[in-house]
PDB file of N, H, CA, C and O in Angstrom:
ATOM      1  N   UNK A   1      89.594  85.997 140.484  1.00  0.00           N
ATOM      2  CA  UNK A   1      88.805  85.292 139.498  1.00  0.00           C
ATOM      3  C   UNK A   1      88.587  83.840 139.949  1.00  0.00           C
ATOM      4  O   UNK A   1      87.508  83.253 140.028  1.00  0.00           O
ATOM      5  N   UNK A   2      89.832  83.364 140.235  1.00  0.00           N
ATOM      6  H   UNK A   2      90.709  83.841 140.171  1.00  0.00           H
ATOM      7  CA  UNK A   2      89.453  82.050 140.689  1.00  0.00           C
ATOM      8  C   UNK A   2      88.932  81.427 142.035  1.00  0.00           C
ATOM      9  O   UNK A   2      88.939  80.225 142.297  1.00  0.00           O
ATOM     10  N   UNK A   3      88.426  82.553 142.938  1.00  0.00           N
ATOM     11  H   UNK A   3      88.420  83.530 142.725  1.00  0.00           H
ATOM     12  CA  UNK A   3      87.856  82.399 143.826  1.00  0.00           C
ATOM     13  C   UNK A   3      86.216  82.803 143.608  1.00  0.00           C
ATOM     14  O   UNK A   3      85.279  82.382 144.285  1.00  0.00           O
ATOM     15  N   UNK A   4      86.168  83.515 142.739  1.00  0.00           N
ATOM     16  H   UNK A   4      86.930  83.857 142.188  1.00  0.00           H
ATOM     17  CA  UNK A   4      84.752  83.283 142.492  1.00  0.00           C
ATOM     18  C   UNK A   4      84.037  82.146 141.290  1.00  0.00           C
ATOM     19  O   UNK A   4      82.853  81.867 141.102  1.00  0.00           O
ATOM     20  N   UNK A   5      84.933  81.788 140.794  1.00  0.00           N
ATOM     21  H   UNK A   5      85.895  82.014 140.947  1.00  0.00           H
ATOM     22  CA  UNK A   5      84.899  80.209 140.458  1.00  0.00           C
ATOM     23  C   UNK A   5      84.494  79.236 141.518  1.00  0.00           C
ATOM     24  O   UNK A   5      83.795  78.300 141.131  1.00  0.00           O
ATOM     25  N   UNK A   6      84.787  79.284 142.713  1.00  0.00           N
ATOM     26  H   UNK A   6      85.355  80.045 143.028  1.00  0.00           H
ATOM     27  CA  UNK A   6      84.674  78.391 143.350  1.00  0.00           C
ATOM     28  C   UNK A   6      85.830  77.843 143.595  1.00  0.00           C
ATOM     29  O   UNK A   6      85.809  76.937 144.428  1.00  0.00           O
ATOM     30  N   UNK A   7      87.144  78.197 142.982  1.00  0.00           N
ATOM     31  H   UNK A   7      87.161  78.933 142.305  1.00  0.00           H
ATOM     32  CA  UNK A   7      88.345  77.416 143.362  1.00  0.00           C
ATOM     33  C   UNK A   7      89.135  78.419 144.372  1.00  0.00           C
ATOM     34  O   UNK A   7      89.832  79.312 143.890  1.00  0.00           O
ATOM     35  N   UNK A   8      89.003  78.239 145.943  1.00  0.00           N
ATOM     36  H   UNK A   8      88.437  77.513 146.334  1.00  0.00           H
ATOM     37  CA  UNK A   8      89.462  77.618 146.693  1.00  0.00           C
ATOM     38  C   UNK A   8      91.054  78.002 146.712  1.00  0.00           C
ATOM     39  O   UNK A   8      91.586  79.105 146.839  1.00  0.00           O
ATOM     40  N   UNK A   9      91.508  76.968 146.575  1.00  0.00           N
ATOM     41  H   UNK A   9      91.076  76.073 146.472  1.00  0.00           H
ATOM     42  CA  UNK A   9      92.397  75.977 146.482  1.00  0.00           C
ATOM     43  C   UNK A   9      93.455  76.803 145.612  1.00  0.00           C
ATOM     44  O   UNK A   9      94.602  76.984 146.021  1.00  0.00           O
ATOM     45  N   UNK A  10      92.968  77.322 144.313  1.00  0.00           N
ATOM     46  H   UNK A  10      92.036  77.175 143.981  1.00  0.00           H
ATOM     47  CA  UNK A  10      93.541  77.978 143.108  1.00  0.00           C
ATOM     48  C   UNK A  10      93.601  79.601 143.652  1.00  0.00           C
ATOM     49  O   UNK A  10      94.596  80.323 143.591  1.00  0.00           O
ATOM     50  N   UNK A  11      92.784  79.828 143.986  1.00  0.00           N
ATOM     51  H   UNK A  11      91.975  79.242 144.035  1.00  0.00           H
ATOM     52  CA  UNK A  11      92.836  81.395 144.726  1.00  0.00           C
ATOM     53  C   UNK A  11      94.032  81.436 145.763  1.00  0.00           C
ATOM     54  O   UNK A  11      94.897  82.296 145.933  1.00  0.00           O
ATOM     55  N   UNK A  12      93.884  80.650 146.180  1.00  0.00           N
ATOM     56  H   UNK A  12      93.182  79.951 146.042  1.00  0.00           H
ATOM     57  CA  UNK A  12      95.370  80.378 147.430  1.00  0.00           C
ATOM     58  C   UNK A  12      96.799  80.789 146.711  1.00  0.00           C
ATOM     59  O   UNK A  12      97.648  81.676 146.784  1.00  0.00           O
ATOM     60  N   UNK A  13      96.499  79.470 145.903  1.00  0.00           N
ATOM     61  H   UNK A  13      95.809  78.749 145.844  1.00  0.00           H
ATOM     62  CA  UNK A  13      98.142  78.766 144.941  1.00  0.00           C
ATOM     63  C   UNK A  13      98.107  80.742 144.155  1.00  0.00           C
ATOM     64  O   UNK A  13      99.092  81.460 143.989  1.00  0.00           O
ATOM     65  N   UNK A  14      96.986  81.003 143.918  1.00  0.00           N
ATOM     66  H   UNK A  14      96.186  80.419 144.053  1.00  0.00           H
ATOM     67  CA  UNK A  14      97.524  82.533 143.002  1.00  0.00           C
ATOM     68  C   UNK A  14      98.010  83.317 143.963  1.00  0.00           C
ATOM     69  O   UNK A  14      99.195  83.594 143.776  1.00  0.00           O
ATOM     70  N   UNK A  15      97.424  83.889 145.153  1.00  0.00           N
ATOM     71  H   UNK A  15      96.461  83.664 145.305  1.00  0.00           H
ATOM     72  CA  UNK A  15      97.611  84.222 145.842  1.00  0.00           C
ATOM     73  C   UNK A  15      99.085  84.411 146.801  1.00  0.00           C
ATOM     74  O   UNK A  15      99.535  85.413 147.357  1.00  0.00           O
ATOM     75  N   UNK A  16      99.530  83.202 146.736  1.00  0.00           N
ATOM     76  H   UNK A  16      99.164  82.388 146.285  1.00  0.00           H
ATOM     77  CA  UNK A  16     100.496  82.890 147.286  1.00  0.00           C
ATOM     78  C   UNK A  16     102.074  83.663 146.019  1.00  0.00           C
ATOM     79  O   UNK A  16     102.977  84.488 146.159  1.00  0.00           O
ATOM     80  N   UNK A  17     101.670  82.920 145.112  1.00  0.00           N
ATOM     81  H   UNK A  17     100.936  82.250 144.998  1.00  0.00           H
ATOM     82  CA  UNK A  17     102.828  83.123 143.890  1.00  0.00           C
ATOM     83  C   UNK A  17     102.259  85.326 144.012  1.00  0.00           C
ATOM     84  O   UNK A  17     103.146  86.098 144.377  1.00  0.00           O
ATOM     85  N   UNK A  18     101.597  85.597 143.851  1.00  0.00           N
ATOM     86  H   UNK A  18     100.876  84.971 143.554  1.00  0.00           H
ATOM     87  CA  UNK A  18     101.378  87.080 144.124  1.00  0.00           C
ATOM     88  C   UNK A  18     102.017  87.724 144.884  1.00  0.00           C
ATOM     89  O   UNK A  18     102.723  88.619 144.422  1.00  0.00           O
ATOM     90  N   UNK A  19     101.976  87.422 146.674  1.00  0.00           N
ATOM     91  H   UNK A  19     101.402  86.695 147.050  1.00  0.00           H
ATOM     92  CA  UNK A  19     102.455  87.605 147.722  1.00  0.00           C
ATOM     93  C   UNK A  19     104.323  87.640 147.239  1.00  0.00           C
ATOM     94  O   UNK A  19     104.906  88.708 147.427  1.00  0.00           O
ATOM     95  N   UNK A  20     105.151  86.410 146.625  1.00  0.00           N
ATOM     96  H   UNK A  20     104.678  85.543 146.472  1.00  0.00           H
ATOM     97  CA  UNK A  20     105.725  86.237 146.171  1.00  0.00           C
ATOM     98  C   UNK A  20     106.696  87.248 145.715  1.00  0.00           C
ATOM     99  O   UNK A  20     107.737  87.668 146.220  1.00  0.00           O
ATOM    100  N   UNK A  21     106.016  87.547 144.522  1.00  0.00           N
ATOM    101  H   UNK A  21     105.171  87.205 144.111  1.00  0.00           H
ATOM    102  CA  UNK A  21     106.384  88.773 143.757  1.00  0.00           C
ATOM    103  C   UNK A  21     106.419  90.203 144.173  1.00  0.00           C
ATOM    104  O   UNK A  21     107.113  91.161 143.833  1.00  0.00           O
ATOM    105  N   UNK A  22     105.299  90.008 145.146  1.00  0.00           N
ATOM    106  H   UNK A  22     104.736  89.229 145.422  1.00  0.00           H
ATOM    107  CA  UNK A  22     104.930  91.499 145.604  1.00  0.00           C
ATOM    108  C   UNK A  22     105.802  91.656 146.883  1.00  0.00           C
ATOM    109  O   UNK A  22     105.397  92.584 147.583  1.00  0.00           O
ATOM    110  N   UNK A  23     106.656  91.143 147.274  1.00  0.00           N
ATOM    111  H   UNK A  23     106.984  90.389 146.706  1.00  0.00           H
ATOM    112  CA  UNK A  23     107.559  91.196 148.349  1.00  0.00           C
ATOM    113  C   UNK A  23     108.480  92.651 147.949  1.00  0.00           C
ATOM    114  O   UNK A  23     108.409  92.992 146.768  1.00  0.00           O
ATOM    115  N   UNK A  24     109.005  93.180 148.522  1.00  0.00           N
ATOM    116  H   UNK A  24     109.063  92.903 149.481  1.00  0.00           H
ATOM    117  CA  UNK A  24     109.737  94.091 148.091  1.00  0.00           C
ATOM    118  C   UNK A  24     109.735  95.407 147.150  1.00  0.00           C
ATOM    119  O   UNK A  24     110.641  96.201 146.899  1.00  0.00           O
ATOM    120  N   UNK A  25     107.971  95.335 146.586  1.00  0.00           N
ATOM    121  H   UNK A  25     107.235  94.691 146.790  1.00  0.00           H
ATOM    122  CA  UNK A  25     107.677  96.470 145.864  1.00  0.00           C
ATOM    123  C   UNK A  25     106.961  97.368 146.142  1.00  0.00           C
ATOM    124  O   UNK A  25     105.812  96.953 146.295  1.00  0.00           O
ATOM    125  N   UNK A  26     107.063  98.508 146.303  1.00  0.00           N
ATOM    126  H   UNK A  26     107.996  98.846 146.179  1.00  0.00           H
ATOM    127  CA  UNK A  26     105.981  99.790 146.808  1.00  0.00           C
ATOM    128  C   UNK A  26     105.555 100.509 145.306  1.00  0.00           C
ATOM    129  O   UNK A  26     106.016 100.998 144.275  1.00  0.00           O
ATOM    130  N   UNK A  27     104.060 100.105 146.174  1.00  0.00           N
ATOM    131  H   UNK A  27     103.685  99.708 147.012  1.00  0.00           H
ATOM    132  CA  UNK A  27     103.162 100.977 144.729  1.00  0.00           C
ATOM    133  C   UNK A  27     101.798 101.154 145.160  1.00  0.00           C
ATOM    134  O   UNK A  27     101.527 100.447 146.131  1.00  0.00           O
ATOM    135  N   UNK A  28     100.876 101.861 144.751  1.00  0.00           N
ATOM    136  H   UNK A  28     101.096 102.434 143.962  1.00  0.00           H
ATOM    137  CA  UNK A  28      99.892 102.042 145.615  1.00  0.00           C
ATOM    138  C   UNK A  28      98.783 100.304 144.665  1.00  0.00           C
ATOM    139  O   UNK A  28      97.761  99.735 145.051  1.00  0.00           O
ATOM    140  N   UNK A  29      99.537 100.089 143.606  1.00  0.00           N
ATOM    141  H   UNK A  29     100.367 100.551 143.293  1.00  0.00           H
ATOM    142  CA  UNK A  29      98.218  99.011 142.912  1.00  0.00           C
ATOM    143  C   UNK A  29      98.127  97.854 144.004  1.00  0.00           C
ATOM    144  O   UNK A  29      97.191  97.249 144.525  1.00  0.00           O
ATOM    145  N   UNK A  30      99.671  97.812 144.131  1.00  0.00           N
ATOM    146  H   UNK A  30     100.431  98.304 143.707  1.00  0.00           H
ATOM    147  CA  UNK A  30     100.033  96.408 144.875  1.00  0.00           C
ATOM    148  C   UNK A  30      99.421  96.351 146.235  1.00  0.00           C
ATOM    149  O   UNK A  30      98.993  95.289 146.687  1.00  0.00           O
ATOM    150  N   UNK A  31      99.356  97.866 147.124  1.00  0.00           N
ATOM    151  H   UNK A  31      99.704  98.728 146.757  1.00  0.00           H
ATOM    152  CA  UNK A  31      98.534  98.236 148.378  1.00  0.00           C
ATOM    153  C   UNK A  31      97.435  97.446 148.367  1.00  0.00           C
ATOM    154  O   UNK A  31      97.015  96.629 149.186  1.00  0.00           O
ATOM    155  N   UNK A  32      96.875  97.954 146.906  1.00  0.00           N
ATOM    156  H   UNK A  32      97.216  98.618 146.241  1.00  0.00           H
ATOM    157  CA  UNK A  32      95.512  97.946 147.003  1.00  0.00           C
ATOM    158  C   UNK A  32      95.130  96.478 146.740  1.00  0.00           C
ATOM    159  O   UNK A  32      94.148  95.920 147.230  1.00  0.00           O
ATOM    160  N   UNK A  33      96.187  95.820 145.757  1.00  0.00           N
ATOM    161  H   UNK A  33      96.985  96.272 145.359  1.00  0.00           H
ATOM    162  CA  UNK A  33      95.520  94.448 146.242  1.00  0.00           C
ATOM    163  C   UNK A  33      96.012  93.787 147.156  1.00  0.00           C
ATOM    164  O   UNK A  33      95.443  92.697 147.192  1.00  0.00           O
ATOM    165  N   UNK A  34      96.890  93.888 148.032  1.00  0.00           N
ATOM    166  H   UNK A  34      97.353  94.775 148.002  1.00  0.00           H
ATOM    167  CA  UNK A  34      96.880  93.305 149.353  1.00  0.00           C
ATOM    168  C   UNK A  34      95.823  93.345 150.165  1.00  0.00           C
ATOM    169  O   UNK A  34      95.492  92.529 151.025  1.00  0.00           O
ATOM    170  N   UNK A  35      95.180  94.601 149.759  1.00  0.00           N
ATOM    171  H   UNK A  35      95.449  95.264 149.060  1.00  0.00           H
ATOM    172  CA  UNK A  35      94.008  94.949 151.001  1.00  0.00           C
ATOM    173  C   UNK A  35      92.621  94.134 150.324  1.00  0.00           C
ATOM    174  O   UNK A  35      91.651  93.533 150.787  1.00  0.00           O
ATOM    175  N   UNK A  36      92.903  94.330 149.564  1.00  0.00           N
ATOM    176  H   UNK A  36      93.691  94.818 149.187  1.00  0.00           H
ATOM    177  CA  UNK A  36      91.683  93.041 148.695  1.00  0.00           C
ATOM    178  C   UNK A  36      91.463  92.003 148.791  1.00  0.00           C
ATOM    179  O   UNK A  36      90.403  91.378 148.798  1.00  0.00           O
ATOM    180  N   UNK A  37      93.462  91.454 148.958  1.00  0.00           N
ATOM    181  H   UNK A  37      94.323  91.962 148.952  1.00  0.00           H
ATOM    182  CA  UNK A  37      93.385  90.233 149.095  1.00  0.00           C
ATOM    183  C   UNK A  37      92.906  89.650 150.998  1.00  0.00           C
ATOM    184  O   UNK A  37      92.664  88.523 151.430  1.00  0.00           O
ATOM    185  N   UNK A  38      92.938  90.887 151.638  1.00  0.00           N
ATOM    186  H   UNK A  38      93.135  91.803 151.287  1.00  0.00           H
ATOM    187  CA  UNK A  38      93.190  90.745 152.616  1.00  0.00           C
ATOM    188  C   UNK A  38      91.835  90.439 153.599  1.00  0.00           C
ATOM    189  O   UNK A  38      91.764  89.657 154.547  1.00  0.00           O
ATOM    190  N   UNK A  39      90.971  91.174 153.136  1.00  0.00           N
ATOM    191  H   UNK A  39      91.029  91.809 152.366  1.00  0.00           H
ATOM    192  CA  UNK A  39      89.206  91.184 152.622  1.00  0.00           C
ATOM    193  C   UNK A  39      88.762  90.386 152.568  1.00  0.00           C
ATOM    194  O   UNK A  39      88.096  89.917 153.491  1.00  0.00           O
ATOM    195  N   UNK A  40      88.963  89.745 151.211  1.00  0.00           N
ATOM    196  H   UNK A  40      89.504  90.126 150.462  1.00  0.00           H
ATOM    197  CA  UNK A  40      89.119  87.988 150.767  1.00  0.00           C
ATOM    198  C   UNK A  40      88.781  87.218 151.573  1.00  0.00           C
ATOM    199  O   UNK A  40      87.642  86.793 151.768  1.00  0.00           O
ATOM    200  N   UNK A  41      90.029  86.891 152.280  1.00  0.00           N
ATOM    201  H   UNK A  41      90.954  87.236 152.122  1.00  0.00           H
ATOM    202  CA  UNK A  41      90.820  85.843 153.150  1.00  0.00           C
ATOM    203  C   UNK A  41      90.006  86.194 154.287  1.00  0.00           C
ATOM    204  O   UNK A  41      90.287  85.593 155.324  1.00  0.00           O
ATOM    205  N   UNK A  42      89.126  86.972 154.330  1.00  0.00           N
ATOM    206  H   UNK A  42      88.898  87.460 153.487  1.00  0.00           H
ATOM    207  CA  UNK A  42      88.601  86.769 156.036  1.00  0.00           C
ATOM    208  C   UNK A  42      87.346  85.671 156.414  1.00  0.00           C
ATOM    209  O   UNK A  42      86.817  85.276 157.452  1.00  0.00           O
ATOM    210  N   UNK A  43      87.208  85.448 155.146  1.00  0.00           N
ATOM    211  H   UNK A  43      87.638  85.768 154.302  1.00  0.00           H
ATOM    212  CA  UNK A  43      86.305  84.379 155.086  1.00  0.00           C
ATOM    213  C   UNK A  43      86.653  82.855 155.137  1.00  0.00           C
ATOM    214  O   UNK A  43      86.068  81.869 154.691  1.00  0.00           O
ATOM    215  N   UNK A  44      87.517  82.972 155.660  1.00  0.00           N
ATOM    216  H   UNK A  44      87.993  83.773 156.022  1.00  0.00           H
ATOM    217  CA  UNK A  44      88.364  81.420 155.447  1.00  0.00           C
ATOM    218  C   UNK A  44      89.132  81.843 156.465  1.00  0.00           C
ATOM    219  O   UNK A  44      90.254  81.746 155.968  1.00  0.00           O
ATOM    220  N   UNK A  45      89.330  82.389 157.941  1.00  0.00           N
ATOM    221  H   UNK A  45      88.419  82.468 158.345  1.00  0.00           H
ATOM    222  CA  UNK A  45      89.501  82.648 159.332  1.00  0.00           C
ATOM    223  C   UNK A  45      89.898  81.051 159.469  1.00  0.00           C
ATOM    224  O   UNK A  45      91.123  80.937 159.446  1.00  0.00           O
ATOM    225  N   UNK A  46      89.406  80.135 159.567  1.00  0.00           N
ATOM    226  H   UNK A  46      88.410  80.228 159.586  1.00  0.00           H
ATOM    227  CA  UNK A  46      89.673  78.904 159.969  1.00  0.00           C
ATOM    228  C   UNK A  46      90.307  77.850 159.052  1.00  0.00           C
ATOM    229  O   UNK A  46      90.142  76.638 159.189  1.00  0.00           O
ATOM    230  N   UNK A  47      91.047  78.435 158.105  1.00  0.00           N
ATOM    231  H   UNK A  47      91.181  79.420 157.993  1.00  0.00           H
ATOM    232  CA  UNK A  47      91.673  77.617 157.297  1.00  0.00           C
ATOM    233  C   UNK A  47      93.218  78.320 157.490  1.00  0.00           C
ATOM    234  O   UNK A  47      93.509  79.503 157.314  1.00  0.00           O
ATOM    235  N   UNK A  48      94.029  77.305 157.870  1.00  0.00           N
ATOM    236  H   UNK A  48      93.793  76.343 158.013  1.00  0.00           H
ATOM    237  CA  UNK A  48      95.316  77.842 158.466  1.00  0.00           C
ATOM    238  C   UNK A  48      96.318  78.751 156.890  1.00  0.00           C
ATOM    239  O   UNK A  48      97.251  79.553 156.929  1.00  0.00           O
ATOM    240  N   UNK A  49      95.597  78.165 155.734  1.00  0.00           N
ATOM    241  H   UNK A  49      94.838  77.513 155.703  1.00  0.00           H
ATOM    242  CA  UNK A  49      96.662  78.663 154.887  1.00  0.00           C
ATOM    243  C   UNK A  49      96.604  80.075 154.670  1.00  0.00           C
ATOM    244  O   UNK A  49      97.531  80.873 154.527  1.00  0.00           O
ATOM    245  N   UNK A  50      95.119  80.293 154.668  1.00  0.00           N
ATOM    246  H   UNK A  50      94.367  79.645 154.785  1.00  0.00           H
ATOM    247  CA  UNK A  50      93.829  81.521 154.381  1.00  0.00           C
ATOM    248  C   UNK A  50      94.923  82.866 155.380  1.00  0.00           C
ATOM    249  O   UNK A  50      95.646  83.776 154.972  1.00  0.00           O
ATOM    250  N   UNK A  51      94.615  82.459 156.578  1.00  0.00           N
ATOM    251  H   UNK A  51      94.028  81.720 156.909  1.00  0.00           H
ATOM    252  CA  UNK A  51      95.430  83.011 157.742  1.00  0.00           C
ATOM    253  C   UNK A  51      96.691  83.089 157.732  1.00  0.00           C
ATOM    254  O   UNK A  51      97.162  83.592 158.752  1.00  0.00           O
ATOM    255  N   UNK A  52      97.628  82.684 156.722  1.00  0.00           N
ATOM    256  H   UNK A  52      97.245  82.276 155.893  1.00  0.00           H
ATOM    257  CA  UNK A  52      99.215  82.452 156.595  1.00  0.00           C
ATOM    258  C   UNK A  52      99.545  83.290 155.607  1.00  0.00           C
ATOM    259  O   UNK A  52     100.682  83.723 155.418  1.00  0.00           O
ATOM    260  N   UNK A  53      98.263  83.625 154.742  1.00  0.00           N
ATOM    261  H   UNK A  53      97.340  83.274 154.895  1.00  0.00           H
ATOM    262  CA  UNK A  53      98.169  84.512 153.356  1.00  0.00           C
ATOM    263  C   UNK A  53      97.985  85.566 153.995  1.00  0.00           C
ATOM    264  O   UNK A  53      98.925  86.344 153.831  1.00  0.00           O
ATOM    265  N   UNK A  54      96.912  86.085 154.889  1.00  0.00           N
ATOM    266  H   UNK A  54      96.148  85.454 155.022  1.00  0.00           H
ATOM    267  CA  UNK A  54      97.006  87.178 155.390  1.00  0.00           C
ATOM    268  C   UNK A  54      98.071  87.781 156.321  1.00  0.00           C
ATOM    269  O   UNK A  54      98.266  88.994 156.401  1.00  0.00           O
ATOM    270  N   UNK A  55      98.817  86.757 157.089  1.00  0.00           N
ATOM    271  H   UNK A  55      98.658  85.772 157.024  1.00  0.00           H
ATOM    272  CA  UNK A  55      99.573  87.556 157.814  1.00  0.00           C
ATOM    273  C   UNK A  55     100.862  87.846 157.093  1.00  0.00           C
ATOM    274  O   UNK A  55     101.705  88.444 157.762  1.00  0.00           O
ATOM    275  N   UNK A  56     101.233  87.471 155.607  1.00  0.00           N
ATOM    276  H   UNK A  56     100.548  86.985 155.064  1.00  0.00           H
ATOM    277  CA  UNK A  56     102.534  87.416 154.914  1.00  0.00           C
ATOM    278  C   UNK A  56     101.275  88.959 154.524  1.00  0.00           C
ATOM    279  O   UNK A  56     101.619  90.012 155.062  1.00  0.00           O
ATOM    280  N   UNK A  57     100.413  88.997 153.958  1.00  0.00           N
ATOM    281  H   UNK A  57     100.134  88.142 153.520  1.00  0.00           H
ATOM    282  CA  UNK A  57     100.353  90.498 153.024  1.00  0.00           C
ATOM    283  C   UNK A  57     100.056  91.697 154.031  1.00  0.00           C
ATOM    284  O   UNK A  57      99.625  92.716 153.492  1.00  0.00           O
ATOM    285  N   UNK A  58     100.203  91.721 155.240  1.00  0.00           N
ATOM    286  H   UNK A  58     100.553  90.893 155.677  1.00  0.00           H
ATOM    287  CA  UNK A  58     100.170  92.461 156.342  1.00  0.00           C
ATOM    288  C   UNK A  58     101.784  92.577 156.252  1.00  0.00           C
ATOM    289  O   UNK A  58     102.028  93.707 155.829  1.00  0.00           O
ATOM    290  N   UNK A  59     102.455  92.176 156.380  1.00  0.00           N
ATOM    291  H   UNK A  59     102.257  91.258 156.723  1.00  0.00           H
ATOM    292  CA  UNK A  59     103.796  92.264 156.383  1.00  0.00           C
ATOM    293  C   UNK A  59     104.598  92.833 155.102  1.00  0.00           C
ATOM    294  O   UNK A  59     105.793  93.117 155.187  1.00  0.00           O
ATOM    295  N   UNK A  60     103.980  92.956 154.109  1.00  0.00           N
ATOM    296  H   UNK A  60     103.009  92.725 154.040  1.00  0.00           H
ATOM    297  CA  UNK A  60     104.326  93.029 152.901  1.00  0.00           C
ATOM    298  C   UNK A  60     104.044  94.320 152.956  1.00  0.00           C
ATOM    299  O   UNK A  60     104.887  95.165 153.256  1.00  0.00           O
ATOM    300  N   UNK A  61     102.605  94.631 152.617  1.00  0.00           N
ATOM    301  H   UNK A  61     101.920  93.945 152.373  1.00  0.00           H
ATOM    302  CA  UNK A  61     101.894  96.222 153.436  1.00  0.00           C
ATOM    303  C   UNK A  61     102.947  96.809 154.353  1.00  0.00           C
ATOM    304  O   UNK A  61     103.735  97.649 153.918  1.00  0.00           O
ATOM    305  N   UNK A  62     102.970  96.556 155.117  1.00  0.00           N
ATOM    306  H   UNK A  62     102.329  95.874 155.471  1.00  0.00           H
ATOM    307  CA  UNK A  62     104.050  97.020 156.019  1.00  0.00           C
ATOM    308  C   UNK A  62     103.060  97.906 156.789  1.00  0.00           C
ATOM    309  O   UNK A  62     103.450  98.586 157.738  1.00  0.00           O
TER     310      UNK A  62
END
């Protein structure tokens, strides 16, 4: 939601606290938004945090 706001910044900070939580849980919802989130984030390739988000929900995914 808050990336199609335009926030950036706030999509991250959610993102991040998400990643967070979603450490350690298997479920297919959580799959599926990793891979969403993962989608996302390819558009921001050159923003180091963008790229720090994806490689923690690749890992999470497993």
């Amino acid at each position: 939601m808050r990336l199609r706001q335009g926030d950036v910044d706030g999509a991250m900070a959610t993102w991040r606290s998400f990643l967070d939580c979603a450490d350690g849980i298997r479920s297919v919802k959580v799959r599926a938004a990793l891979q969403d989130m993962r989608v996302r984030l390819r558009r921001y390739d050159g923003v180091p945090e963008a790229q720090e988000l994806r490689e923690q929900a690749t890992r999470i995914a497993g």
